[in-house]
VMD Tcl script that draws the C-alpha trace (Angstrom):
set ca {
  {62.33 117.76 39.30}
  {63.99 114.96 37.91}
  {67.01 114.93 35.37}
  {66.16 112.12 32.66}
  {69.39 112.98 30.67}
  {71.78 113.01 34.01}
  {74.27 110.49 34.87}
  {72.13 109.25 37.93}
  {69.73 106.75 37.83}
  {65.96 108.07 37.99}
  {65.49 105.44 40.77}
  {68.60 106.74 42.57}
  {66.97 110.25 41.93}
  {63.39 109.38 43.39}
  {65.34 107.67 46.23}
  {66.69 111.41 47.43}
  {63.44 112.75 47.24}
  {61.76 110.29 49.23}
  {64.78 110.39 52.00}
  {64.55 113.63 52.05}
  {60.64 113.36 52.99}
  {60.44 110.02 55.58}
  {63.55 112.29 57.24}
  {60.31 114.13 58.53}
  {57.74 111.18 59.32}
  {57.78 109.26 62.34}
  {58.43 105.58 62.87}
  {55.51 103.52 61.37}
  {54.65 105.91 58.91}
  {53.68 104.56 55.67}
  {55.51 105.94 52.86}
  {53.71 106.23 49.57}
  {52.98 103.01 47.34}
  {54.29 101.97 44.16}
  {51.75 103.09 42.49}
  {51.34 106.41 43.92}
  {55.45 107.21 43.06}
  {54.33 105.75 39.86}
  {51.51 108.48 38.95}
  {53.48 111.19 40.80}
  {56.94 110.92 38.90}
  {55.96 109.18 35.71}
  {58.23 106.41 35.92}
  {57.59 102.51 35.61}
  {56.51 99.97 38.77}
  {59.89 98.69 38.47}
  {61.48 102.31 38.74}
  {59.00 102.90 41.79}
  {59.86 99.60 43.33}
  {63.91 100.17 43.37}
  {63.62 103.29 44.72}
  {62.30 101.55 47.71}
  {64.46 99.00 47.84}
  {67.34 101.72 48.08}
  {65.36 103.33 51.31}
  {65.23 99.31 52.46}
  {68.82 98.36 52.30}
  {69.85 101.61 53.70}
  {67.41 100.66 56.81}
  {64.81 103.96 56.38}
  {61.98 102.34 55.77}
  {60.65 98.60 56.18}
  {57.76 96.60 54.00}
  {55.35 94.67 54.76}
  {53.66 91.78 52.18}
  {50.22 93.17 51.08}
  {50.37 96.38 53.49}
  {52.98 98.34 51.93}
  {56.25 100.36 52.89}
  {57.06 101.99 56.32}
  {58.91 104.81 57.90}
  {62.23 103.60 60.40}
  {63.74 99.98 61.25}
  {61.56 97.09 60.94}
  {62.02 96.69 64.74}
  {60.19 99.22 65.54}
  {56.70 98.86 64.80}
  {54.19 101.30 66.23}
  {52.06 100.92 63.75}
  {48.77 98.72 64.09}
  {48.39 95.59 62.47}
  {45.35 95.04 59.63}
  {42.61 93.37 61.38}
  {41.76 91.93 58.16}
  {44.40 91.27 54.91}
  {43.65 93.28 51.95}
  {42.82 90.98 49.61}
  {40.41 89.71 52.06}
  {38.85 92.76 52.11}
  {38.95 93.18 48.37}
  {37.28 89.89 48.21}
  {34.26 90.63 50.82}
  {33.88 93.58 49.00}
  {33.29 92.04 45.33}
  {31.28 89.15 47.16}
  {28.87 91.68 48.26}
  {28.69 93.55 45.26}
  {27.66 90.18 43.93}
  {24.89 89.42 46.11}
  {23.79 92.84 45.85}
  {23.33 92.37 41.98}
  {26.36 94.85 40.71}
  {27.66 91.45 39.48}
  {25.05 89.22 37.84}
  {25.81 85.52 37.02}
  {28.03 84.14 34.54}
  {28.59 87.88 33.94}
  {32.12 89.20 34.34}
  {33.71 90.98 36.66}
  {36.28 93.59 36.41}
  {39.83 92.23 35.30}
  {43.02 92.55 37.42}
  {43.83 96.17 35.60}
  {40.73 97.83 36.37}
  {40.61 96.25 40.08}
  {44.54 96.66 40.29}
  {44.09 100.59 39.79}
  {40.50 100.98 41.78}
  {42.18 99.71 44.92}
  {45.35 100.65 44.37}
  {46.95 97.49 45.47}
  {49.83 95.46 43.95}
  {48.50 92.45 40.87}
  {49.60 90.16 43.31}
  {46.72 91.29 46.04}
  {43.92 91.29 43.49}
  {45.06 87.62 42.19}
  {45.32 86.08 46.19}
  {41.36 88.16 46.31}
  {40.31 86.47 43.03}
  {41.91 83.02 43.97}
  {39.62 83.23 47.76}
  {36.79 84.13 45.73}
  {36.83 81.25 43.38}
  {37.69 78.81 46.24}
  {34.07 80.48 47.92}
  {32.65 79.79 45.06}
  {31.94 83.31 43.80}
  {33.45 83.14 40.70}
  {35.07 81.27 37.98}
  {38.07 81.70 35.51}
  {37.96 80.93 31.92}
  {41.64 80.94 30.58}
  {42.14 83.97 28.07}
  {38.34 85.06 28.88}
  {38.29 86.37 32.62}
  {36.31 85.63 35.56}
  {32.89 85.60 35.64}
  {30.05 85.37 38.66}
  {29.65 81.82 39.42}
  {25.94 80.81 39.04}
  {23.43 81.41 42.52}
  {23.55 77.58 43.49}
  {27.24 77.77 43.39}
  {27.34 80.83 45.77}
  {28.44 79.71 49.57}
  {26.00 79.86 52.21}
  {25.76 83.82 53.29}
}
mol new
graphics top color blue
foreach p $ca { graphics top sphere $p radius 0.5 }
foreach p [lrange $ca 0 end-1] q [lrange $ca 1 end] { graphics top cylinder $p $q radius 0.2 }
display resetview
C-alpha cells in the first residue's frame, strides 16, 4: 500500500489514505490514534503524528489534548465531551488495582511502556496519571528505578 522507495513522503502517503477515509465519516468522528496508524502502517509516532497534522492544517479533522483526533472543523463539535479526563481514569483505575492487592506496597507498578501500550494513550497521559497518583499518595518515583506502591499509611483516605 505504501511506496517506501517513491518520491513522496510516507507521511504525505498515509495522509491520502486517511482523507480518503474521514471523506466518509461524519463530523465528530474520531479518526484513528497515533498509535493505531502506527501498528497499522508500520511507521514511527512521529510519521503517524504528521500525517495528522497534514489532515489539521488542511481543516479535515481537529484534536483535542488527551482525547485524540476528530472528523470536520473544530467548530463543529457534535461530539460529547469526556465526563472524566483520561488520565484520570487511568489513575482511578491503577488506584483500585492497588487497594484491591494487584499492586502490593513498595512493589512496582507497570512502567510508562507497558501502561503507554495497555491503554493506548499518548506518554504524556500516563505521566499527568502517574503525577495525580503520586500527589494521592499512591505511589512513589525512584529516579532510574520506577514507581512503586506507596506504603498503606501513605494511601489517601478511600
Amino acid at each position: 500500500m505504501l511506496d517506501y522507495d517513491g518520491d513522496t513522503h510516507i507521511y504525505l502517503q498515509i495522509a491520502d489514505i486517511l482523507r480518503h477515509r474521514v471523506s466518509a465519516l461524519s463530523s465528530g468522528h474520531p479518526v484513528p490514534s497515533e498509535a493505531d496508524l502506527q501498528q497499522e502502517f508500520g511507521v514511527a509516532r512521529t510519521t503517524a503524528r504528521r500525517a495528522i497534522h497534514v489532515l489539521r492544517e488542511e481543516g479535515l479533522v481537529y484534536t483535542v489534548q488527551g482525547e485524540g483526533a476528530f472528523v470536520g472543523p473544530a467548530a463543529e463539535t457534535p461530539r460529547k465531551k469526556r465526563k472524566v479526563p483520561l488520565y484520570q481514569q487511568i489513575a482511578t483505575e491503577i488506584a483500585d488495582q492497588i487497594k484491591e492487592g494487584t499492586f502490593l506496597p513498595r512493589r512496582p507498578i507497570p512502567g510508562e511502556t507497558a501502561l503507554v501500550k495497555q491503554h493506548d494513550v499518548a506518554r504524556e497521559t500516563v505521566r499527568r496519571a502517574m503525577a495525580l497518583l503520586r500527589e494521592q499518595g499512591w505511589i512513589y518515583t525512584v529516579a532510574q528505578r520506577g514507581s512503586y506502591v506507596s506504603p498503606k499509611e501513605s494511601w489517601p483516605d478511600a
